[in-house]
N, C-alpha and C positions, 0 to 999 in steps of 0.2 A: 771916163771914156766919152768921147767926143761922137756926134753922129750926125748923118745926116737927112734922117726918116723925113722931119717936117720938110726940108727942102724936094726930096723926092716925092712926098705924097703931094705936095703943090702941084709939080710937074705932071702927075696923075690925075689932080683935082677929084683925090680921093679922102675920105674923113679918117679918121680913126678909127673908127669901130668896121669899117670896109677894111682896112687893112687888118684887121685882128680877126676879122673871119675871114680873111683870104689866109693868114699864116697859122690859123689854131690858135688863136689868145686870144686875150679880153684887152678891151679897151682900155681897161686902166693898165694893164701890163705896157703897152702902146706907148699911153702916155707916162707912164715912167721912165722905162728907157728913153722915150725922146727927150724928155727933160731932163738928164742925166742923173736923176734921182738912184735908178738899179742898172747894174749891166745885165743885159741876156745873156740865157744859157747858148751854148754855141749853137746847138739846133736850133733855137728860134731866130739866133744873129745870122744861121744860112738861110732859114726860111725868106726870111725878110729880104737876106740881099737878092737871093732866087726870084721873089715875088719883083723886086728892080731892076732886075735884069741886071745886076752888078759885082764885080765883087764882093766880099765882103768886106774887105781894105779898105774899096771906096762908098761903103755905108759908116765903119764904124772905123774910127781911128784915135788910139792910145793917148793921152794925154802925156 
């Protein structure tokens, strides 16, 4: 699964560990999912798109 965290936390000029106490995780949950290492459970893939103002379609999209 394909994502766009790193590009939108730029846009925020926010780090990763900012983003993982803004959405309830850890920073290594963060950085896995953005490196497409693990997918998110669906609550953490709404959290996230919620925290970007986005859909979730346009955070995360299927390979």
């Amino acid at each position: 699964m394909r994502n766009s965290i790193r590009v939108e936390r730029a846009k925020k000029r926010i780090s990763q560990e900012e983003l993982a106490d803004a959405v309830k995780a850890t920073r290594q949950s963060i950085h896995l999912i953005e490196n497409g290492k693990c997918e998110p459970k669906l609550s953490l893939a709404l959290r996230i798109s919620r925290f970007f103002e986005l859909k979730i379609e346009d955070v995360f999209e299927s390979e």
